[in-house]
N, C-alpha and C positions, 0 to 999 in steps of 0.2 A: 278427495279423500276416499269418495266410498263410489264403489260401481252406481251408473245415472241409472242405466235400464233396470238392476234386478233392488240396487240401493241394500247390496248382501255381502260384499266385500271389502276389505279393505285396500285402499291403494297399497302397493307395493313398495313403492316410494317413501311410506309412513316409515314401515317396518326397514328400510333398507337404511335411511336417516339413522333412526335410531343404532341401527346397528354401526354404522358409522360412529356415531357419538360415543359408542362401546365401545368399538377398539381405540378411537384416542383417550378413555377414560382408561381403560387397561397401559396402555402404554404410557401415560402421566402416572399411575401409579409403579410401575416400573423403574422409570426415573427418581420416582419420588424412595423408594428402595434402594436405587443405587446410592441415590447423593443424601440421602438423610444425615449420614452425620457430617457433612460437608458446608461450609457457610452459603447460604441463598438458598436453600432445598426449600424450602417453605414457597418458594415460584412455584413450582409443580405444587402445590396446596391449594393455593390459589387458582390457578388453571382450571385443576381438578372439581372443585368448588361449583364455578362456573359451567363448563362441562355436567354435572351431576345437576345443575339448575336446568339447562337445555335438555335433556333427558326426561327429567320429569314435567316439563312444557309441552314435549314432543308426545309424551302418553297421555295427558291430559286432553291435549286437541284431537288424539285419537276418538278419546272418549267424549269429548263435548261433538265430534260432528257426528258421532252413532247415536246420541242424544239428539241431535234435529232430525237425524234419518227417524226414529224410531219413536220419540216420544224416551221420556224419564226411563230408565231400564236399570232393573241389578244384574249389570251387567258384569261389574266382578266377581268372584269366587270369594269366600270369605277371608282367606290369606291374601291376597290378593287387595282386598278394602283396606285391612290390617297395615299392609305394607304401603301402599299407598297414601294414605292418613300419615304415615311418621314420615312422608318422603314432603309432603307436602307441607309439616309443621316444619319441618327441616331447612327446605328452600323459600318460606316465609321471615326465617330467622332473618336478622338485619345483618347481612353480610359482614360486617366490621365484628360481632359476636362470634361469630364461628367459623371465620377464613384464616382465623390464628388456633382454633382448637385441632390437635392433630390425631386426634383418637376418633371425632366424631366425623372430619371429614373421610377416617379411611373406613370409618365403619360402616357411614351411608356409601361409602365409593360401592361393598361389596354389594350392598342392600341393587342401588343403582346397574349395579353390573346384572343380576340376576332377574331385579323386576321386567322387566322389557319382556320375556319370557312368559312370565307368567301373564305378563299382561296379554299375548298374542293369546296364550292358551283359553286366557279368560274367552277372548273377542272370539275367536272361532268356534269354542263350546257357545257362547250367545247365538252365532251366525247358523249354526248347526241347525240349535232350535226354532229360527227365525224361519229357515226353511224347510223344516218339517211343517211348519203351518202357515207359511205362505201359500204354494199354491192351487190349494183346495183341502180344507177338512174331508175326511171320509163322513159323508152326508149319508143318512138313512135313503135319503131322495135318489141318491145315485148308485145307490148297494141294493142288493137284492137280499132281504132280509126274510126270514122262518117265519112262516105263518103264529107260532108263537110268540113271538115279539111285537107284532102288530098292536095287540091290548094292552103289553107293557108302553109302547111307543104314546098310543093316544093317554095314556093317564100321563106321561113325564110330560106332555106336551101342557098338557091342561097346568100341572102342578107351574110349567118354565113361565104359561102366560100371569099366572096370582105372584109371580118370581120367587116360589120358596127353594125349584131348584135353579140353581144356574148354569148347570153343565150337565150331561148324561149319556153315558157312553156304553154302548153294546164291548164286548170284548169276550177270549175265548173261545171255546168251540161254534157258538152261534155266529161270531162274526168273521171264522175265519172257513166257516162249511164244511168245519171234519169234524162230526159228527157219530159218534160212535155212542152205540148202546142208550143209554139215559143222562147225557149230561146236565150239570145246574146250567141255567140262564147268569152271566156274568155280567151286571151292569156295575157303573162305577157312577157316582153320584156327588156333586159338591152342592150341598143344602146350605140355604140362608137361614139356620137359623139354631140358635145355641141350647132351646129350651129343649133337654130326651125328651119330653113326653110329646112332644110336635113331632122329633124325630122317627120314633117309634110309628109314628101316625102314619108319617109319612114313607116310610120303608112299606109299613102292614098294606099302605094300597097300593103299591108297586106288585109287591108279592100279591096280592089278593085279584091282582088286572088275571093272574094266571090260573085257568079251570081247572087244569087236573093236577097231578103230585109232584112235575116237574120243580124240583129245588131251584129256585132263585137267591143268586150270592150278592148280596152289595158290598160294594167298596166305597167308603166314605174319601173321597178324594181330597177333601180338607182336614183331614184328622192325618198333625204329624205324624202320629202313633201307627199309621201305617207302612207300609214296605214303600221307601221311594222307590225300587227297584220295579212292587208290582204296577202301582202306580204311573212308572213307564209306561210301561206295557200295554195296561188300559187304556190310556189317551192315544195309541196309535189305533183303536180300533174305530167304531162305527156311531157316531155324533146320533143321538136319535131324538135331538133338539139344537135349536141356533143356540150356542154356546156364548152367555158372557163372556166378552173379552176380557177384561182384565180378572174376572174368576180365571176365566182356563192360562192366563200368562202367567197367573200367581202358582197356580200348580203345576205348568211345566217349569218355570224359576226355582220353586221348593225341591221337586223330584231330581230337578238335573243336580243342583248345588248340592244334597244331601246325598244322591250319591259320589259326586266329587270328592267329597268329603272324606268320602274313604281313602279316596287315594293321595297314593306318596307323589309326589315330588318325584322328577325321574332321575335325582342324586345317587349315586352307589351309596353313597357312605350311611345315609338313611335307611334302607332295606337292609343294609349290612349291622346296622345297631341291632333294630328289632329280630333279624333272628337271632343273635345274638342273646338279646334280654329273655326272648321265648324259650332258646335253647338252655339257660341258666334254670329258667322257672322251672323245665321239666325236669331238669337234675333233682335241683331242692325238690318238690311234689314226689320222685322216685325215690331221695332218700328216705322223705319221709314215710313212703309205701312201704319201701323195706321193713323201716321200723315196725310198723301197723303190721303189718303181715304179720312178723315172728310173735311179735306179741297177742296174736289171735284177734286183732278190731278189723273185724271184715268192712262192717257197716264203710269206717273211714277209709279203709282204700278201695270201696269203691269211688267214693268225692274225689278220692284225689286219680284215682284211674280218669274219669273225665277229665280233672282240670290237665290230664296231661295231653291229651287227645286232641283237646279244646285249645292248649297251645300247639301241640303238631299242627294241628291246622294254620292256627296264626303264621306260624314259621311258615308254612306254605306260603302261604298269602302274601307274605312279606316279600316273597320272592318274583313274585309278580306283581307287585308295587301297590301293595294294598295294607291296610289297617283298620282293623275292625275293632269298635270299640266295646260292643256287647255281643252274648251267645247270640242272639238274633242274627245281628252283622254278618257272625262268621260262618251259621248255615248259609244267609241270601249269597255271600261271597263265594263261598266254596261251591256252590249249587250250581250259579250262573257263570262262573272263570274254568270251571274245572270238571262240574259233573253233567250239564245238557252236552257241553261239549265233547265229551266221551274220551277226556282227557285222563281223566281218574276214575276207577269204577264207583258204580252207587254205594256199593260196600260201606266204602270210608265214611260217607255219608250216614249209611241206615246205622252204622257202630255209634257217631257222632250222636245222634236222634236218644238211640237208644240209653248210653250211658249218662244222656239229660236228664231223662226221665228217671235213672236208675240212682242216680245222684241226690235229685230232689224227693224220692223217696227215702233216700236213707240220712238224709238232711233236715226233712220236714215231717217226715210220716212215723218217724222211729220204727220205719222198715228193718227186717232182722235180715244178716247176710252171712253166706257160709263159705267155709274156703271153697268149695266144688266153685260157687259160682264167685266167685272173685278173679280163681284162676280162669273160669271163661271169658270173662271180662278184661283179663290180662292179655290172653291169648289175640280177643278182639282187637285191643292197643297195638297187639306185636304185629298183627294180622294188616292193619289199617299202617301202621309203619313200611310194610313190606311194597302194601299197594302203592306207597307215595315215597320209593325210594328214588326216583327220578327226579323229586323233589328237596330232596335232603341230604347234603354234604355227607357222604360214606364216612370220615372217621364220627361226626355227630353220629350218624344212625346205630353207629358200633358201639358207642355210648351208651345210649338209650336204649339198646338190648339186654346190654352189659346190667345196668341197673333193674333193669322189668324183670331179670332171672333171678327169683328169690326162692329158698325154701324154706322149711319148716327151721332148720336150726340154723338160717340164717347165713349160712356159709355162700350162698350166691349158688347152688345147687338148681335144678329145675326143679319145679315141686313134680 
């Protein structure tokens, strides 16, 4: 099943099985379509049945012999667990139960036909990470590190031998030698222990290893609350202690999965909803700006100028098979798919940043707002639209002009 020398791959064989077992499940359902209302169609049920029992045997041995290679792993993705669990309460049922029900055998047929997929997706994002840290951590031992890090390094080591940390990772400009001007010191840190006031302790002599005004950043590597994305990022830098294993497994397992998380399914018809529902939200949001407008509540169409901005984005995102569920999300997404990659300008971004801030001031702060800057902030939306037209269906974008053009008396005039 699994490569002998690297024990990183899966046999080919696995997957091409299973694929096998697809197409006669596809094709039993076929038949079962044609002859349904025909005496005996209920054979192809049964078949089908059977077939959908081998299917989910053939994924399970996938995953019980990545379990001997590897030790216990979360190895699936959380949809993936989900579906798996009803695949398996499924083909536990007592056959004479549900070899006559005909809804539930075509329901898991579809479940059966799709999971295999995801299962691979699961097995190769596991394999991915497996060898990112197989073969060799980036060791301080073996990296040539900044004489400023030296004092950080001897305190993490001392705190890794009492075990309060278990991981600690240089990252950033110090471990990658481009160094410009006065950077912070970027270490990432997974602490054993729950109580702040140890915590606080133990960051103050991290920072304190360092003599002069150099800013030191930590990144708490076990606090979900942070960016799985920067999180990434950290762990491929520079180890400046022997790393817990199952600390550092649990935090590339978390990081990888939660950013997963984001993402769609590579279905059309999914990406097709969401901008869809996005596209609806900015309508409603714009009419009701209209309203707000004529009626002089600046304050509220600035809220709602964000939340429309905040959907443009989404809509994007959608389009490259992603789903964000909070502002956070939709900055790290938009950030890392669209704006390092110099696919979208920063613009769209610094507009995005801005009308947060501009929002929860006039949300929370009983901030006072005036037409002058409302229409800038409009202008910023139309502006931010323009730069992500590459992104957005021409009759939607002609929409969403259509509505952003309001005036004073409300006739759809420009102010």
């Amino acid at each position: 099943m699994l490569d002998v020398a690297g024990k990183t791959k899966v046999s080919k064989d696995a997957y091409r099985e299973l694929d096998r077992q697809r197409t006669g499940l596809r094709e039993l359902l076929d038949l079962f379509r044609r002859d349904k209302d025909r005496p005996g169609a209920d054979r192809h049920l049964v078949a089908m049945a059977e077939t959908i029992r081998r299917i989910y045997y053939d994924m399970e041995g996938i995953l019980r012999d990545l379990d001997d290679a590897f030790g216990q792993q979360r190895i699936l993705g959380k949809t993936s667990t989900i579906y798996m669990d009803a695949l398996r309460d499924y083909c536990l049922t007592p056959p004479h139960v549900w070899e006559t029900e005909r809804d539930r055998i075509i329901g898991f047929s579809s479940l059966a036909l799709q999971l295999p997929d995801r299962l691979r997706r699961d097995v190769d994002r596991f394999m991915k990470r497996t060898d990112m840290r197989a073969p060799e951590l980036r060791r301080a031992a073996n990296e040539t590190i900044h004489d400023r890090i030296i004092p950080i390094q001897a305190v993490l080591e001392r705190l890794r031998a009492e075990n309060r940390v278990l991981v600690a990772v240089l990252y950033g400009p110090y471990s990658e030698g481009t160094l410009h001007g006065h950077p912070s010191i970027d270490i990432g840190i997974y602490l054993r222990t729950d109580d702040e006031a140890e915590r606080m302790r133990i960051v103050g002599s991290i920072r304190a290893a360092v003599k002069d005004d150099t800013h030191v950043s930590i990144l708490h590597l076990n606090d979900r609350d942070e960016s799985s994305f920067v999180v990434q990022e950290a762990l491929a830098g520079i180890h400046l202690v022997e790393p817990d294993t199952d600390a550092l497994d649990d935090t590339y397992d978390w990081a990888s999965d939660e950013a997963e998380s984001m993402r769609f399914e590579k279905e059309g018809d999914e990406r097709m909803k969401e901008t869809q529902d996005m596209m609806e939200l900015m309508r409603r949001k714009l009419r009701s700006y209209r309203v707000n407008y004529t009626a002089g509540n600046f304050p509220e169409c600035v809220s709602l100028l964000f939340f429309v901005l905040e959907a443009l984005c989404r809509y994007v995102l959608a389009g490259k098979g992603y789903r964000a569920y909070s502002h956070r999300e939709v900055r790290e997404l938009m950030a890392r798919h669209f704006i390092t990659t110099g696919e979208v300008d920063r613009i769209v971004y610094d507009h995005l940043f801005e009308l947060y801030h501009r929002r929860r001031d006039a949300d929370f702060s009983a901030a006072t707002f005036g037409k002058n800057e409302v229409d800038q902030y409009g202008q910023r939306v139309r502006e931010s639209l323009e730069l992500l037209k590459g992104h957005v269906d021409d009759e939607d974008r002609e929409d969403l002009l259509s509505l952003l053009s309001v005036g004073n008396d409300g006739t759809g005039a420009m102010p």
